[in-house]
C-alpha positions as CSV (number, residue, x, y, z in Angstrom):
1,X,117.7,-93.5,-86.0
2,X,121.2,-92.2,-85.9
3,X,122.0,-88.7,-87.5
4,X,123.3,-90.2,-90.9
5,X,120.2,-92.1,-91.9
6,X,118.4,-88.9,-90.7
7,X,120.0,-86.6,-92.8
8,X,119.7,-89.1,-96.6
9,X,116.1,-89.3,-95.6
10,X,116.0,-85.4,-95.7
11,X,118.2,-85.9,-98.6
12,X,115.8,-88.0,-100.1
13,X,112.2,-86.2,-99.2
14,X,113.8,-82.9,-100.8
15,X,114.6,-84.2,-103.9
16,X,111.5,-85.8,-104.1
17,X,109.5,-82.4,-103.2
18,X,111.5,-80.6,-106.2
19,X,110.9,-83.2,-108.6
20,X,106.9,-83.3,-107.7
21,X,106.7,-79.1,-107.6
22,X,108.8,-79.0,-110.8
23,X,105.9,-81.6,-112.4
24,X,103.0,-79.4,-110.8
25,X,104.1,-76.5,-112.3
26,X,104.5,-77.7,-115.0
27,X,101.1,-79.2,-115.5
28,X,99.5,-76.0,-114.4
29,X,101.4,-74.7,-116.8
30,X,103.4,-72.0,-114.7
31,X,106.6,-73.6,-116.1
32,X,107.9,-74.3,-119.8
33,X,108.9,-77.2,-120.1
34,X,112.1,-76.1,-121.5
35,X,112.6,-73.1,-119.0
36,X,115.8,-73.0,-116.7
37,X,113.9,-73.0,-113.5
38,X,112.1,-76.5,-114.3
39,X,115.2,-78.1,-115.6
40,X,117.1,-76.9,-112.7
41,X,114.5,-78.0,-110.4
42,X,114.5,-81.3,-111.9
43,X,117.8,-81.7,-112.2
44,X,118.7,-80.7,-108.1
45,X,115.6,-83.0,-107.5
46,X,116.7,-86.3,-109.3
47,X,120.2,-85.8,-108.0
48,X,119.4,-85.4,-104.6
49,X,116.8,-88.5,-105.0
50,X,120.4,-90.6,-106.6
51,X,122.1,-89.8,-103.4
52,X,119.3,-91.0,-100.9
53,X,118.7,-94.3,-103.2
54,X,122.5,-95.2,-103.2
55,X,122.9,-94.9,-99.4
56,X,119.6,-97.1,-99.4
57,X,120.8,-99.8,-102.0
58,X,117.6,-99.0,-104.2
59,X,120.3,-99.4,-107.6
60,X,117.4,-99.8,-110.3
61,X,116.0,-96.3,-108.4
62,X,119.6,-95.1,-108.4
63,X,119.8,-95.5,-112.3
64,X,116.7,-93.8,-113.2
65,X,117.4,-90.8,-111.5
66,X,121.0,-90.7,-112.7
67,X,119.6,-91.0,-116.3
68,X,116.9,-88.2,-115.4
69,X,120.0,-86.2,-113.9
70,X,121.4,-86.7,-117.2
71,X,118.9,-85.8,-119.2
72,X,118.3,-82.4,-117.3
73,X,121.9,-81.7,-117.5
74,X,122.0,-82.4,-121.2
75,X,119.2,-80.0,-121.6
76,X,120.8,-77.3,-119.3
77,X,124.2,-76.9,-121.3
78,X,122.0,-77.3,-124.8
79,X,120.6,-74.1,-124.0
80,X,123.0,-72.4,-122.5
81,X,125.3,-73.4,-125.1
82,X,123.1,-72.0,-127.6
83,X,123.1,-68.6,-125.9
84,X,120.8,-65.7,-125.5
85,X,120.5,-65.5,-129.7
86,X,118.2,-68.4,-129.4
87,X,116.2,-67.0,-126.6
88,X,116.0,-64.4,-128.6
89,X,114.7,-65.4,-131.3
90,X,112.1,-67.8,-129.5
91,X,110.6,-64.5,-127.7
92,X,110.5,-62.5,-131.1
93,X,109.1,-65.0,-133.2
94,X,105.7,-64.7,-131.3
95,X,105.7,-61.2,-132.0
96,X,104.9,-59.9,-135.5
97,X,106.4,-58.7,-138.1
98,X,108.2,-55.6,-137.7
99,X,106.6,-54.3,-140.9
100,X,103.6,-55.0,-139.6
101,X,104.2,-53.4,-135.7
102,X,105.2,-50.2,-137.8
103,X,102.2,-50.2,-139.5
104,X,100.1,-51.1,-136.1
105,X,102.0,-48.3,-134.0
106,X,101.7,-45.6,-137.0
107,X,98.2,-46.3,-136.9
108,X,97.3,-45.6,-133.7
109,X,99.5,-42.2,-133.6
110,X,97.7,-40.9,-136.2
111,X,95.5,-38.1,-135.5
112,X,93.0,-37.2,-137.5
113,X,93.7,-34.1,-140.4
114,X,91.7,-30.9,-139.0
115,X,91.2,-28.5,-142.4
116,X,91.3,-25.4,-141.1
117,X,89.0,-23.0,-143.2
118,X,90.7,-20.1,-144.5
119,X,88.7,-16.9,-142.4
120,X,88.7,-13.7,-144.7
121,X,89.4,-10.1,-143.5
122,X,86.1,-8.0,-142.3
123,X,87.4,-6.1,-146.1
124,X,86.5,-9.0,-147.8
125,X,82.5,-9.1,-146.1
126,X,79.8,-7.2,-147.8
127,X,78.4,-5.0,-145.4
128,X,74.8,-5.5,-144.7
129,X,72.6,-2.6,-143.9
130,X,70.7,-4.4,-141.1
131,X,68.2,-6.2,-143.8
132,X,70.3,-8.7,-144.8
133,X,71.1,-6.3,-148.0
134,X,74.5,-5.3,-149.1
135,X,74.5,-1.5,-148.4
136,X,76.3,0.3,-151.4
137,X,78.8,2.6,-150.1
């Protein structure tokens, strides 16, 4: 095996190992489907699996994976045309309602209204003559 056919079979097994952890993670859910990581994954995966079935002369392999690389790019500039607005507003739209959040947080700030009683001045006391009688001065 000379060092060219060594080096597309590396070629090849990568790609393949990115495509297959992109898919695991995917299916254990660790990855949105619509994330950046998976998409670049998959996209660095299938191109790299393009390359090792061209040198190979596997041309029916060669044009699924350029369509996948296609796809994957496709899906990379979508959201990256879109911008961070959209990001955003996926994230807050599984919050809720500011109204609501305000009402939530004010809620759990509150503390609870201690009346003080109003204490009156030893003038105001009847004086007790030890009976439990007021003593008449």
């Amino acid at each position: 095996m000379n060092t060219t056919t060594f080096f597309i079979d590396a070629i090849g097994w990568t790609g393949a190992a990115l495509v297959l952890i992109a898919y695991g993670l995917l299916s254990i859910q660790w990855m949105s489907g619509n994330s950046l990581s998976y998409q670049t994954l998959n996209d660095a995966g299938a191109l790299l699996l393009v390359v090792n079935s061209y040198y190979l002369g596997a041309y029916p392999s060669v044009g699924v994976n350029a369509a996948w690389v296609g796809i994957a790019a496709l899906t990379l500039f979508h959201d990256w045309w879109k911008g961070p607005a959209e990001a955003y507003k996926k994230v807050t739209a599984r919050l809720p309602k500011r109204n609501t959040l305000r009402k939530v947080t004010l809620q759990r700030i509150k503390l609870p209204a201690f009346k003080r009683e109003k204490r009156s001045s030893k003038k105001d006391q009847p004086v007790s003559n030890g009976f439990g009688q007021p003593q008449l001065s």
